[in-house]
C-alpha positions as CSV (number, residue, x, y, z in Angstrom):
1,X,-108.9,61.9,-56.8
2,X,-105.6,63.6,-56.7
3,X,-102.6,62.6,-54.4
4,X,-101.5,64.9,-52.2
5,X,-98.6,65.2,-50.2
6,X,-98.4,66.2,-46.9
7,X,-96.6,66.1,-43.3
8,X,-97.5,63.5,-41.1
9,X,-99.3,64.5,-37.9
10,X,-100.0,62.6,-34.6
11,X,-102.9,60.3,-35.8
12,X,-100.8,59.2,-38.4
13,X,-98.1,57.0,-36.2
14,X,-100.2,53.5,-37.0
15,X,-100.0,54.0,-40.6
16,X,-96.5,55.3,-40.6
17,X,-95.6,51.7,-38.3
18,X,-97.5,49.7,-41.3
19,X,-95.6,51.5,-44.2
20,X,-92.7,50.9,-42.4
21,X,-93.6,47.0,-41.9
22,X,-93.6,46.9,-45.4
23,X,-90.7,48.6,-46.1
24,X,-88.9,45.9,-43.6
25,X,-90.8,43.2,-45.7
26,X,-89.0,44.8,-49.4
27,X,-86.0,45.2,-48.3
28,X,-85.5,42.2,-46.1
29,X,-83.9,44.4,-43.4
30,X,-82.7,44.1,-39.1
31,X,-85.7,44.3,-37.1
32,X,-86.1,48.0,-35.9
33,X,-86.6,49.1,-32.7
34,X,-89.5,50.9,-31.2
35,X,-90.3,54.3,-32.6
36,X,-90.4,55.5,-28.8
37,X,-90.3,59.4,-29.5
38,X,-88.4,59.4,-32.8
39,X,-92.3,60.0,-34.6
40,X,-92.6,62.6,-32.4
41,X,-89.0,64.3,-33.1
42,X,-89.5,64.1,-36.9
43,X,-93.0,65.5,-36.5
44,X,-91.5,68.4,-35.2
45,X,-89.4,68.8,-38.3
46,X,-86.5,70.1,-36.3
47,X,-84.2,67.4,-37.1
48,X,-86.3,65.5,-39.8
49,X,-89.4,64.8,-40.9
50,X,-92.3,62.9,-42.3
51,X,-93.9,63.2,-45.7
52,X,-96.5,61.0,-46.4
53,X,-98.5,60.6,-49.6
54,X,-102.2,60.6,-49.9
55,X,-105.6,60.1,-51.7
56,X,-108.5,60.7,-49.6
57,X,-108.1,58.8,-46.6
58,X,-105.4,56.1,-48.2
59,X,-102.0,56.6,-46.9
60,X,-100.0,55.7,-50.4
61,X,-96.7,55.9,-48.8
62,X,-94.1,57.8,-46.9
63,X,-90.4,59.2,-46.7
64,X,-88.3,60.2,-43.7
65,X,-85.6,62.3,-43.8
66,X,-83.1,63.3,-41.1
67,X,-81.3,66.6,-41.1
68,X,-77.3,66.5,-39.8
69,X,-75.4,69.3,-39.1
70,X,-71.3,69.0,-40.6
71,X,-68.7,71.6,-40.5
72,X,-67.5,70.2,-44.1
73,X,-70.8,71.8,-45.4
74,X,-71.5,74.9,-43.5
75,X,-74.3,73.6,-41.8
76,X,-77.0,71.2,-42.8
77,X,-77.1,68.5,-45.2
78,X,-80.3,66.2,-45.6
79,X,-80.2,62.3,-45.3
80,X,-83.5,60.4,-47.1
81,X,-84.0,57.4,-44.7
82,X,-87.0,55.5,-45.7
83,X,-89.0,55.4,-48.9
84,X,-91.7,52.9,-49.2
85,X,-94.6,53.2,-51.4
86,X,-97.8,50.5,-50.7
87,X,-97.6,47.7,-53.3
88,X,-101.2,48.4,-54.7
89,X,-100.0,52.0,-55.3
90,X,-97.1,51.2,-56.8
91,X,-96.3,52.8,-60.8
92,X,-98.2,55.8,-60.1
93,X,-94.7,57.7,-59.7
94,X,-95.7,58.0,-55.7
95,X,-92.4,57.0,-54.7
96,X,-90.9,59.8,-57.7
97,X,-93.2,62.6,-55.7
98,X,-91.9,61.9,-52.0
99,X,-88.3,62.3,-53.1
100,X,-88.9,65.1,-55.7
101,X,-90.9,67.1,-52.7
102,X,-87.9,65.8,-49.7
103,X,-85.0,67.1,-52.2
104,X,-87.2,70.5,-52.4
105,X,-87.9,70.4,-48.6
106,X,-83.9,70.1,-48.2
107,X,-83.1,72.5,-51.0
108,X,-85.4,75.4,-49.0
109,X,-84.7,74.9,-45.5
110,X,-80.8,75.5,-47.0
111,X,-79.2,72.1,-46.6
112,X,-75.9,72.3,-48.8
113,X,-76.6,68.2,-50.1
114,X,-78.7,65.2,-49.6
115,X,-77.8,61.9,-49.6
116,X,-79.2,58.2,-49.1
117,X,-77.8,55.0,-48.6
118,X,-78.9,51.8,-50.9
119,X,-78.9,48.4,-49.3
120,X,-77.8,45.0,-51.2
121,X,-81.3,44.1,-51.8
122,X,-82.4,48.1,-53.2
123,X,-79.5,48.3,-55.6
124,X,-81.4,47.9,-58.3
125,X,-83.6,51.6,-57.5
126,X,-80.1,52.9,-58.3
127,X,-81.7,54.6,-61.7
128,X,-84.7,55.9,-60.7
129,X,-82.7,58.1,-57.7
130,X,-80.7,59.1,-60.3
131,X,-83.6,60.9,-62.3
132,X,-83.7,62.7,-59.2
133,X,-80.5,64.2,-59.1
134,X,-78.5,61.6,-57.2
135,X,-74.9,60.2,-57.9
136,X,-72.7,57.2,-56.7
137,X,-70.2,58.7,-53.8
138,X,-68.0,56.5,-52.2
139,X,-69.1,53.4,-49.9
140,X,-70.8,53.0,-46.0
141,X,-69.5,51.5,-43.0
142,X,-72.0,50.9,-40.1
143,X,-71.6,49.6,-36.8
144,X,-75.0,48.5,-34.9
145,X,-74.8,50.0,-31.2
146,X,-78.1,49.1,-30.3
147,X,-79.7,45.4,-29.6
């Protein structure tokens, strides 16, 4: 069976909160806070969205993306927030398809660039976003405002 990617939809909020789990798990990351109506927002695609990764009725994984708006580019630029890719799945190039189709997405609704941010304990994927286009700019500064 092929994969196929796709959009998520409503019915697929309880698998998005498991491939997230997981993702939480890899990259030893804060706790999150509730999705309250952010699947909903991205499901809309108006400032994000969902693309989730699938064989029959196996949910393989899933990226996010946000899109910003910035006066330095003219408009839009894309943001890829979370990548995760189910360990069973895992060498299939699943994770290579959802950012390959995400960079596309960005490239056609007109974004000007896309970025992402690695953490300490995701260096090491540093390569494999480069095969997708993506170069080392600069460093991050975060400040948590929420508990």
């Amino acid at each position: 069976m092929a994969v196929e990617l796709r959009n998520a939809v409503a019915e697929d909020e309880n698998h998005c909160v498991l491939l997230l789990a997981e993702l939480k798990s890899a990259t030893r990351s804060a706790p999150s806070l509730p999705l309250q109506d952010s699947f909903q927002q991205l499901l809309s695609k108006e400032r994000g969205e969902i693309i989730l990764a699938v064989e029959g009725p196996e949910i393989l994984g899933m990226a996010t993306v946000s899109y910003n708006l910035a006066m330095r580019y003219g408009g839009e630029y894309c943001q890829l927030e979370e990548l995760v890719v189910m360990p069973s799945a895992r060498g299939r190039n699943i994770g290579g398809m959802l950012v390959q189709r995400t960079v596309d997405n960005a490239r056609a609704r007109g974004c000007a660039e896309m970025g992402l941010y690695l953490l300490e304990t995701t260096e090491y994927n540093r390569p494999f976003y480069a095969k997708y286009g993506f170069q080392v700019i600069g460093t991050e500064m975060r400040q948590r405002l929420a508990d």
